[in-house]
GUDREN-982982 format. One record per residue (C-alpha): y, z, x; residue in three letters; residue number from 1. Coordinates in steps of 0.001 Angstrom, whole numbers, padded with zeros to 6 digits. Each point is the difference from the previous one (the first is absolute). Example, Ala and Ser with C-alpha at 12.3 -4.5 7.8 and 13.67 -1.06 7.14 Angstrom:
// residues 2
        y        z        x  res    n
  -004500   007800   012300  ALA    1
   003440  -000660   001370  SER    2
// end
This chain:
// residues 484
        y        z        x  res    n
   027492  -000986   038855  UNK    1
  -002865   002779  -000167  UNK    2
  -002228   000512   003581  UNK    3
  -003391  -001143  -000689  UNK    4
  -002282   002366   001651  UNK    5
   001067  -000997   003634  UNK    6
  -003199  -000630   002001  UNK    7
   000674   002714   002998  UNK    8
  -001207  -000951   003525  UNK    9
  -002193   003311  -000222  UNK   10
  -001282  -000967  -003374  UNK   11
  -000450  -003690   001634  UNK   12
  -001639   000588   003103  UNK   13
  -003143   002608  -001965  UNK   14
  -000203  -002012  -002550  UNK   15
  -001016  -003145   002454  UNK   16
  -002202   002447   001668  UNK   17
  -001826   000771  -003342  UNK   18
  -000190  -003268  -000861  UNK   19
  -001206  -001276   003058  UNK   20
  -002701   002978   000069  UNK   21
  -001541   000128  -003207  UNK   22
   000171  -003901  -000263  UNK   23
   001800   000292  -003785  UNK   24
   002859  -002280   000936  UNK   25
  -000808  -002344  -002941  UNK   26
   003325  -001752  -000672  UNK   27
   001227  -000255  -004026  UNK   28
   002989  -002717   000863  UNK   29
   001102  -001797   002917  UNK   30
   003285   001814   000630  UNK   31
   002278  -002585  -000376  UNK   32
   002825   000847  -002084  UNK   33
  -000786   003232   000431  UNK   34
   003625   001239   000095  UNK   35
   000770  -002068  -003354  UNK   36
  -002994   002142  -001541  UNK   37
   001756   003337   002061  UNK   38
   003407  -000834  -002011  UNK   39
  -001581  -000421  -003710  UNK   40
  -002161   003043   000444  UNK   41
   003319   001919   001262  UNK   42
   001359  -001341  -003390  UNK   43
  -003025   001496  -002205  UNK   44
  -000953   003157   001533  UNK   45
   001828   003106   001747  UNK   46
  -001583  -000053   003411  UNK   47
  -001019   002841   002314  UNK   48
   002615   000252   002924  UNK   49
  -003362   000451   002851  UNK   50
  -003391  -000728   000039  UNK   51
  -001994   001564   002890  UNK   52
  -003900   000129  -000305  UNK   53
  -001943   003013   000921  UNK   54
  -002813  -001609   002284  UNK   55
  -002593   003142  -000368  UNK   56
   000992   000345  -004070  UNK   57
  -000876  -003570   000083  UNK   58
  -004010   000375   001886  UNK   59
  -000593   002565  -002236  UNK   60
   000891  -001079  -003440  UNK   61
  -001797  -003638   001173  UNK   62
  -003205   002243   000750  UNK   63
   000339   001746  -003782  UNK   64
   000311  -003757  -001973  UNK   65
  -003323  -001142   002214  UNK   66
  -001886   003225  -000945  UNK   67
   000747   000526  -003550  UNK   68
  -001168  -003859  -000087  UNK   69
  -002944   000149   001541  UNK   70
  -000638   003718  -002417  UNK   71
   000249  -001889  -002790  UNK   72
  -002281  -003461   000765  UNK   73
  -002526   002561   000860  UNK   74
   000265   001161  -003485  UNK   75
  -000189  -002950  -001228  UNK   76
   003480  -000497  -001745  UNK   77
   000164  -003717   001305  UNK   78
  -001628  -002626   002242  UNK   79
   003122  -001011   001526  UNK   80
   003147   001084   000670  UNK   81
   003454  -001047   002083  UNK   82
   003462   001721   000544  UNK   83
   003403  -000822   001484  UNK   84
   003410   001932   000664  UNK   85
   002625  -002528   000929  UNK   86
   003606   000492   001407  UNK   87
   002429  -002414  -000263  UNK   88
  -001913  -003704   000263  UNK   89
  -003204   001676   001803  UNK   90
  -003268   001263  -000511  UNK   91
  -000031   002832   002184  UNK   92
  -003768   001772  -001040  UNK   93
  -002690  -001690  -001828  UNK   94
  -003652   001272  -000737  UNK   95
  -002278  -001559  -001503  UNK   96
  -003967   000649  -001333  UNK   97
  -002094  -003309  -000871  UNK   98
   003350  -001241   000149  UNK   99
   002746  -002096   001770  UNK  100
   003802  -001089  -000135  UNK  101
  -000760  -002948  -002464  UNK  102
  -002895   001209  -002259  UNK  103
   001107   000181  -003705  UNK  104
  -000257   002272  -002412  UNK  105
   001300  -000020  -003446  UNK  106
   002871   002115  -000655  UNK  107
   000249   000549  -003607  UNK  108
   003064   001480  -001201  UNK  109
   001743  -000609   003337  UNK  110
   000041  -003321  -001498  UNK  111
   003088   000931  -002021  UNK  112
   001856   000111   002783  UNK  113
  -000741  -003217   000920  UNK  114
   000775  -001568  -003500  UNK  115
   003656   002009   000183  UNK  116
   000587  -001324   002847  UNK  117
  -000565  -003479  -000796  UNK  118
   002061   000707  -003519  UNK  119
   003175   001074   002009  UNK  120
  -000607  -003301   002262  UNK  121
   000137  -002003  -002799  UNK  122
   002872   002059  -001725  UNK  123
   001873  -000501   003103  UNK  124
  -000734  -003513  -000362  UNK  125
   001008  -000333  -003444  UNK  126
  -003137  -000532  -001761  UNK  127
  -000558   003374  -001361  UNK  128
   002705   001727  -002241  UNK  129
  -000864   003757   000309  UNK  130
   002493   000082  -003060  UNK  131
  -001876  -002179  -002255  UNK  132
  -001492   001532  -002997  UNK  133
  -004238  -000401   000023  UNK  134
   000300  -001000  -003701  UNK  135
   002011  -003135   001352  UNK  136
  -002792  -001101   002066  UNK  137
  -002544   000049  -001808  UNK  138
   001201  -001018  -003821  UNK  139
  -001732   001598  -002580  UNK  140
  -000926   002846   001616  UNK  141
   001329   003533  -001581  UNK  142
   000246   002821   002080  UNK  143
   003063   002582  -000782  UNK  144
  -001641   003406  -001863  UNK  145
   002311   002367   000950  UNK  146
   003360  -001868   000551  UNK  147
   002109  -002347  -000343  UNK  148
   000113  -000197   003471  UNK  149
  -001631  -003020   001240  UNK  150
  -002959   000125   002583  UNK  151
   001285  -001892   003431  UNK  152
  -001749  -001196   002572  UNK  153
   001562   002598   002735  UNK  154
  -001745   002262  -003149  UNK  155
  -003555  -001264   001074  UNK  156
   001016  -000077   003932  UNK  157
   001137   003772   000349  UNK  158
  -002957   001186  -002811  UNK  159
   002597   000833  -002265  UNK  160
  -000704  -002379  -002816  UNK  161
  -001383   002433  -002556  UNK  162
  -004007  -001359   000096  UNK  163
  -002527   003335   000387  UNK  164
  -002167   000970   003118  UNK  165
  -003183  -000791  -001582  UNK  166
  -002412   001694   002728  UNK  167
   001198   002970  -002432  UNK  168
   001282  -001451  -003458  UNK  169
  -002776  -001205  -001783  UNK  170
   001440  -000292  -003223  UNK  171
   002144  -003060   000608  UNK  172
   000370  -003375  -002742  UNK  173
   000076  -003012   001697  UNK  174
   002583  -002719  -001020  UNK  175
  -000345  -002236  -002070  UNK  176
   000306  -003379   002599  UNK  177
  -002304  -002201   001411  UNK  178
   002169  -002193   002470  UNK  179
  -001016   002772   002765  UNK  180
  -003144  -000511   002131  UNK  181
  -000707   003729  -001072  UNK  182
   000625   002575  -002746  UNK  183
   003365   001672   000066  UNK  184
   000394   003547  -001656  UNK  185
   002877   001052  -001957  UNK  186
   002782   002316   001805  UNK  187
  -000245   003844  -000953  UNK  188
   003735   000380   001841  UNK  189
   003421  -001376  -000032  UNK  190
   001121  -002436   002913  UNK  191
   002026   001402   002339  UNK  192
  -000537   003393  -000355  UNK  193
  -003368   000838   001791  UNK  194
  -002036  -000467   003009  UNK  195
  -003798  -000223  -001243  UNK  196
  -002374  -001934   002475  UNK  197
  -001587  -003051  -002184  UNK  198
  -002112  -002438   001605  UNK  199
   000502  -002542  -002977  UNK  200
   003847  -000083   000979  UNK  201
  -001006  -001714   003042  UNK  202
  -002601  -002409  -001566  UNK  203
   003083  -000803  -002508  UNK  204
   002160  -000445   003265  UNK  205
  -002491  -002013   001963  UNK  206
  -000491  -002059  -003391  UNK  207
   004048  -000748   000194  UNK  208
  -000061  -000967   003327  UNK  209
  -002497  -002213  -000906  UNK  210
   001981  -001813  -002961  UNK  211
   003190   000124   002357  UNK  212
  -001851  -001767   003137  UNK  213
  -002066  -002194  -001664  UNK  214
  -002639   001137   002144  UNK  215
  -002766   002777  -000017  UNK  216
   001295   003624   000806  UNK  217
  -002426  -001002   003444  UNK  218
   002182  -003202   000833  UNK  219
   003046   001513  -000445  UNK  220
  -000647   003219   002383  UNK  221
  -001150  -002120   002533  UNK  222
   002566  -002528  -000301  UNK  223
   002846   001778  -000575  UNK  224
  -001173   003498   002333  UNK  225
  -003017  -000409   001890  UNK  226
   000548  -002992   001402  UNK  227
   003915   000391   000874  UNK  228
  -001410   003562   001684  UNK  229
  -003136  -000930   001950  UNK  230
  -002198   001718  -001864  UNK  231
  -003119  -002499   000812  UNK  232
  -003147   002525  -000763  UNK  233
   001688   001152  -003367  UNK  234
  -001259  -002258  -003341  UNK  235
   000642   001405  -003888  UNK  236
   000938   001321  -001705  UNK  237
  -001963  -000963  -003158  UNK  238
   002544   001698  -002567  UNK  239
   003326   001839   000491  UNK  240
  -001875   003085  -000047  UNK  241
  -002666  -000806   002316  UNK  242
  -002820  -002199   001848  UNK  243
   002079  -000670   003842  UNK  244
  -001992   000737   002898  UNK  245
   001418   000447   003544  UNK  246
  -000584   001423   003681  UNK  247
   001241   002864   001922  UNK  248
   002157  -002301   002170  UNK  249
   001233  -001575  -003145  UNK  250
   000833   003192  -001565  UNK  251
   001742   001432   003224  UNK  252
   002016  -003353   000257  UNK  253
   001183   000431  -003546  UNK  254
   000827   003565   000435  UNK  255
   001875  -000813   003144  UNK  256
   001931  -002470  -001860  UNK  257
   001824   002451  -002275  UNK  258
   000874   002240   002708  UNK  259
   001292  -003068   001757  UNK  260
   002885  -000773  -003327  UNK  261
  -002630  -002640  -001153  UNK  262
  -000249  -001878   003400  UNK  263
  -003413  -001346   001305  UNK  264
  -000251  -002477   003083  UNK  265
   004132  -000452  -000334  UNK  266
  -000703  -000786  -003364  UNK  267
   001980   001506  -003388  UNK  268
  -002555   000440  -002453  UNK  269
   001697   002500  -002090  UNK  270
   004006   000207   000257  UNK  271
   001274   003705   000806  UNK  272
   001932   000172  -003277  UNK  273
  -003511  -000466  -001618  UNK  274
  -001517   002914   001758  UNK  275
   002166   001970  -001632  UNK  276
  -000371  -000932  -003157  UNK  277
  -003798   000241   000617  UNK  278
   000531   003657   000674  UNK  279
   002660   001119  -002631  UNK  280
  -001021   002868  -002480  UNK  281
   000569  -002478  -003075  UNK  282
  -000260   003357  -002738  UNK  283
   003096   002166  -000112  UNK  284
  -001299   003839   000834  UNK  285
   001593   003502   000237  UNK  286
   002145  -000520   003880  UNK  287
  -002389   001591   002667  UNK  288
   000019  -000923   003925  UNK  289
  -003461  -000272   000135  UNK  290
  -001515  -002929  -002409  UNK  291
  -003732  -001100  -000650  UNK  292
   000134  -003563  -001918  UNK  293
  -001540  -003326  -000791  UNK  294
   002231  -002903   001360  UNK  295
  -000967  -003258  -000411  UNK  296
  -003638  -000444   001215  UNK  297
   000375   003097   002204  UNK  298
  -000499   003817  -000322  UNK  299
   003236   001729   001893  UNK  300
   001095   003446   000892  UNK  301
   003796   000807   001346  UNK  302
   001877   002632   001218  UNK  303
   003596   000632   000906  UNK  304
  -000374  -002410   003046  UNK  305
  -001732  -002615  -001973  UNK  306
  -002806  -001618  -000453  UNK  307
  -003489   002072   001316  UNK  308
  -002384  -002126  -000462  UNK  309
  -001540  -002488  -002794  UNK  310
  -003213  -000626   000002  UNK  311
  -003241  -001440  -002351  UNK  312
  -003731   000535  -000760  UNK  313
  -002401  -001731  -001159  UNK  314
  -003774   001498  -000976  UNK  315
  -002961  -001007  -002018  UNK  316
  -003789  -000288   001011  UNK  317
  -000157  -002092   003238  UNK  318
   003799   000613   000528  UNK  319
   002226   002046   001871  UNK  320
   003252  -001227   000953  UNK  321
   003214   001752   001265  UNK  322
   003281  -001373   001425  UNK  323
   003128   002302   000889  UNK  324
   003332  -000481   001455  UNK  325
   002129   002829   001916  UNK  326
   003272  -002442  -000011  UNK  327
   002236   002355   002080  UNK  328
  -002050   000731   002466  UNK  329
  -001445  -003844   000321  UNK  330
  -003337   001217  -000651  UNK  331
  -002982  -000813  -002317  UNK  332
  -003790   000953  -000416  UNK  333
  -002576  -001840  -002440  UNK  334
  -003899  -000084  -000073  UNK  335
  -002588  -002112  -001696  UNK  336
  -003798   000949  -001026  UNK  337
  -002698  -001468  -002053  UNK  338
  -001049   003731  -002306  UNK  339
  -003179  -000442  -001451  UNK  340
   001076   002442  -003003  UNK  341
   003421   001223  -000465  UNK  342
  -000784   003600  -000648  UNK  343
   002489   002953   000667  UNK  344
  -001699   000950   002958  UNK  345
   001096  -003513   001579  UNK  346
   003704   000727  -001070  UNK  347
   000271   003420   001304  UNK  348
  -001414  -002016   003113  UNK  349
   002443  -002466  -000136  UNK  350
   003141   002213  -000522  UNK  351
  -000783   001984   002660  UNK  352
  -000143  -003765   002327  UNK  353
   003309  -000727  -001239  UNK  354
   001653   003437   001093  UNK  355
  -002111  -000528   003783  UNK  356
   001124  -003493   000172  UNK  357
   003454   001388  -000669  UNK  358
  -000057   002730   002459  UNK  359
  -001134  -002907   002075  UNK  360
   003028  -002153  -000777  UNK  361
   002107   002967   000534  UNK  362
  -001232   001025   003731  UNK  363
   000798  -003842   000818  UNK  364
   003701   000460  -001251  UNK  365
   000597   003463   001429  UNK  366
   000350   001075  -003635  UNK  367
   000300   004001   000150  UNK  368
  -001188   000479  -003881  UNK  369
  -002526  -002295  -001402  UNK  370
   001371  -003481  -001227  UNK  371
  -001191   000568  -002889  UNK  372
   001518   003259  -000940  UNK  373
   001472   000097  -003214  UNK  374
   001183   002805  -002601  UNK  375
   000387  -000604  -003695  UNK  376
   002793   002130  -001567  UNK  377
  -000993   001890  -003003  UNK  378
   001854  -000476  -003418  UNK  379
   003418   001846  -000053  UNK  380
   000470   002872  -002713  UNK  381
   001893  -001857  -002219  UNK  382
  -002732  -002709  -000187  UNK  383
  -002614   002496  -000983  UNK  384
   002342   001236  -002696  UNK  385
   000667  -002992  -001833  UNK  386
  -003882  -001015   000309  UNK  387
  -001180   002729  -001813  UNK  388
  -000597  -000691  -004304  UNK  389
  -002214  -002235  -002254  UNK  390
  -000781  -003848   000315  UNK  391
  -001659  -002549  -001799  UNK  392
  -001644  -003320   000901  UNK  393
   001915  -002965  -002397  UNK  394
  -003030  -001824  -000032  UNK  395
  -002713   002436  -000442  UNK  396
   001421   003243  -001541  UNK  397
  -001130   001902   002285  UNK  398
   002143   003448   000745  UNK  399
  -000293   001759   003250  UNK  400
   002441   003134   000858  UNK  401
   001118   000156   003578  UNK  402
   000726   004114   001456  UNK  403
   001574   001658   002489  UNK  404
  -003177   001614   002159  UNK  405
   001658   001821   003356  UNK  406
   000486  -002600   002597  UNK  407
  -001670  -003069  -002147  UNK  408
  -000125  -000983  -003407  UNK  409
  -002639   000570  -002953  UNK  410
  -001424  -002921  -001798  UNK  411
  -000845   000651  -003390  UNK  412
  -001802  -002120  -002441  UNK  413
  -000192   000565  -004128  UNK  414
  -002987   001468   000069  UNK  415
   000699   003027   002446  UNK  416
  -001503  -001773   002949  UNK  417
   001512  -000873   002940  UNK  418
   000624   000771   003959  UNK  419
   002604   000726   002677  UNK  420
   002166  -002405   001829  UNK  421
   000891   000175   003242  UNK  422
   003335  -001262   001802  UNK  423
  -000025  -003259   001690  UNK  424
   003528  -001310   000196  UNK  425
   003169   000736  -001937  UNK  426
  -001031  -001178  -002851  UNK  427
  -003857  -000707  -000018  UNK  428
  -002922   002606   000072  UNK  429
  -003785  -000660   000419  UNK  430
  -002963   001655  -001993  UNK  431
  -002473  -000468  -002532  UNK  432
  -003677  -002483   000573  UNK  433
   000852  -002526   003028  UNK  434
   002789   002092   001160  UNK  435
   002605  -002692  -001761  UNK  436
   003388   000349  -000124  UNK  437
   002547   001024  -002697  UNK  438
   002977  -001934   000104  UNK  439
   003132   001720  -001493  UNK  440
   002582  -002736  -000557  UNK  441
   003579   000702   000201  UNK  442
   003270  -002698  -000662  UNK  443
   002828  -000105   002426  UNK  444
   001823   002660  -002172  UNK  445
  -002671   002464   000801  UNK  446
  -001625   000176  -003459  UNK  447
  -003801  -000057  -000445  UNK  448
  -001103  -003417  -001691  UNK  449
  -004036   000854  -000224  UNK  450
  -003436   000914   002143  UNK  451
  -001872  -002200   001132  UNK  452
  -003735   000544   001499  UNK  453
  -003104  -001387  -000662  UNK  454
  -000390  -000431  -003828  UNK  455
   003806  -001543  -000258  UNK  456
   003235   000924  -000527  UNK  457
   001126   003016  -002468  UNK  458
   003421   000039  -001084  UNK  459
   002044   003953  -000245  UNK  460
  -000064   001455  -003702  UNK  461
   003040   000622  -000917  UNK  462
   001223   003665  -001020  UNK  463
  -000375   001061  -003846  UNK  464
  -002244  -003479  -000309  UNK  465
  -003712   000560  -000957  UNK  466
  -002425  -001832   002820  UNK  467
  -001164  -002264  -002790  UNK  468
   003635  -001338  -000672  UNK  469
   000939  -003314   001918  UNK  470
   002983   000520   001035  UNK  471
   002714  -003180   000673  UNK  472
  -001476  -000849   004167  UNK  473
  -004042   000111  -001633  UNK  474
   001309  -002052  -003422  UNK  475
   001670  -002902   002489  UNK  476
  -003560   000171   001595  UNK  477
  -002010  -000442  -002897  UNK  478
   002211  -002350  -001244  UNK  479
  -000888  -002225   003527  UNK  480
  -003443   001032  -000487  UNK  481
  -000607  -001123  -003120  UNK  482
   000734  -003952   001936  UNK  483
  -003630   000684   001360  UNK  484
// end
């Protein structure tokens, strides 16, 4: 059996002090079972051996959260404000502006994580099939395009189903169905192959959980999660994608529950085995020890020891919402605001509150490098090599010609334009408007299946093959296409 963390007598004995000084000893779970919740997380995560917290590291970065706060009310970024960094089952600092532990905000996109949650419940409990095909579900309705591949359901959970980001594609078809309480678009990639964040893969997954239950998406989180876990200020969500509202003590008490194995109160909400499902990389990538992926629900970064950290946000006029989990090191940080106006100003704002909060989180654990320290590993050489040629969209035409440029990549479009790409990960760079990513896809055998980015997917042109020429891959996606 792994050591959890062990709770020192040094780390004990300031910790009470801190608590008992600054008054933040707001308590996320009773305790009880606490050891049960110690074993599960041992099973999930790789914990650090010591945690001793550094009590001057600690006045100092509490002193930087309140001031870049209060900086930013008086600019007027938001009326009201609240923050939390948690170890283990406890609150350990709060702040708040126009605020307090059980005020609620909406969270937005947080609310995935929420509605993944409540899908592995209810996969655990047999009622969801993360196997089943989405054309099963809902007769009638025709989504394959690009293979013969069906769309799943774990498809929709992990953002992998195909369906476009359309705060950038705006030149989506919608399908032709009208059992859906809104419009579905067509997919632009195959199943399986590609992580591409789509808010109407949640609405479709909220809108299954729906038909499964019997109930509204709402009834079923609350009866099936909320409930179960305590969560009494949280209500929502109004879709999959969307609509729940909670409180900073709510929040805290549902981060502390995944670094507790899925234990609240002495309570299994989510079984261990579930966690880590929740937090597999479902797409196969070029082997690296340090891994940036969507699970299901939640955003997660690894390293050779593990999991780092996963972690969500949710933004939008009137809504900022953040909620992030340091498993090893029992640790978590999350903050909730009401933004006028969403602006990039605000997010540079905010990005700098979750690396404070972090340094926060990481004076409490005795953490020598930030917990949130990370380093993505560049694609290898021969990754770069087999990259480079000529693709074409299967369901547009388009051709694009990827280069070699130094250190990145070129991206090259028919009619000379284009721009550089810069290494992300082993096998994805970032450039181009919004900064998206370019997804190179590769099978287990190590050869290149296609790009993806923000337009769609673009298969390789094969050698001595004009660009114009289908060849067999883009004729077996036509042929699916042509279904539509």
């Amino acid at each position: 059996m792994l050591r959890f963390r062990p709770l020192t007598k040094p780390f004990a004995a300031i910790l009470l002090a801190l608590l008992l000084l600054t008054f933040y000893g707001l308590q996320c779970s009773s305790g009880d079972s606490f050891q049960e919740a110690i074993d599960d997380a041992n099973e999930i995560y790789e914990p650090v051996d010591m945690r001793l917290p550094d009590g001057p590291e600690i006045s100092r970065h509490k002193e930087d959260v309140v001031q870049w706060m209060e900086r930013f009310h008086r600019g007027g970024y938001f009326s009201s404000f609240a923050v939390a960094v948690v170890i283990d089952d406890s609150i350990v600092f709060s702040h708040y502006i126009n605020s307090d532990p059980h005020k609620t905000y909406p969270v937005a996109s947080v609310t995935k994580t929420f509605t993944a949650t409540t899908a592995q419940i209810l996969i655990d409990k047999g009622i969801l099939n993360p196997e089943e095909p989405v054309e099963q579900i809902f007769p009638g309705l025709r989504l394959e395009r690009l293979s013969p591949r069906p769309i799943l359901v774990d498809h929709l959970l992990t953002h992998t189903a195909g369906l476009p980001d359309l705060r950038y594609y705006k030149t989506y078809e919608p399908v032709s169905y009208n059992q859906l309480s809104f419009k579905l678009v067509k997919p632009i990639y195959p199943p399986g192959k590609h992580y591409r964040y789509s808010n109407h893969g949640y609405m479709l997954l909220g809108e299954i959980i729906e038909k499964k239950t019997g109930m509204t998406i709402e009834e079923a989180v609350r009866l099936h999660f909320l409930e179960p876990a305590g969560l009494l200020d949280t209500t929502g969500p109004k879709s999959g994608a969307g609509g729940l509202k909670t409180s900073i003590h709510d929040l805290a008490r549902y981060a502390s529950m995944w670094l507790a194995g899925g234990h609240i109160d002495g309570r299994q909400i989510v079984q261990p085995e579930s966690i880590l499902e929740m937090l597999r990389n479902p797409l196969h990538a070029p082997s690296s020890r340090n891994q940036f992926y969507t699970g299901r629900g939640w955003r997660v970064k690894t390293n050779k020891d593990g999991v780092v950290t996963f972690f969500h946000i949710g933004g939008a006029d009137y809504v900022a919402a953040w909620v992030q989990m340091f498993p090893r090191y029992g640790a978590a940080i999350c903050y909730l605001g009401n933004p006028p106006e969403y602006t990039p100003p605000l997010e540079m704002y905010l990005a700098e509150m979750q690396k404070k909060l972090g340094r926060l989180a990481s004076a409490y654990v005795g953490a020598r490098e930030p917990l949130y320290d990370w380093k993505s590993e560049p694609a290898p050489p021969w990754v770069k090599d087999r990259v480079v040629g000529t693709y074409r969209n299967p369901l547009t035409g388009k051709i694009i010609e990827i280069r070699d440029a130094g250190d990145g990549l070129r991206y090259r479009n028919a009619w000379g334009g284009g721009y550089y790409l810069y290494p992300f990960t082993t096998h994805v760079f970032r450039g181009g408007e919004n900064w998206l990513t370019h997804d190179f896809v590769f099978d287990r055998e190590g050869n290149l299946e296609g790009m993806a980015n923000g337009d769609g997917f673009y298969v390789p042109v094969q050698a001595g093959r004009e660009p114009d020429e289908p060849g067999p891959l883009e004729r077996s996606q036509q042929s699916h296409a042509s279904r539509d």
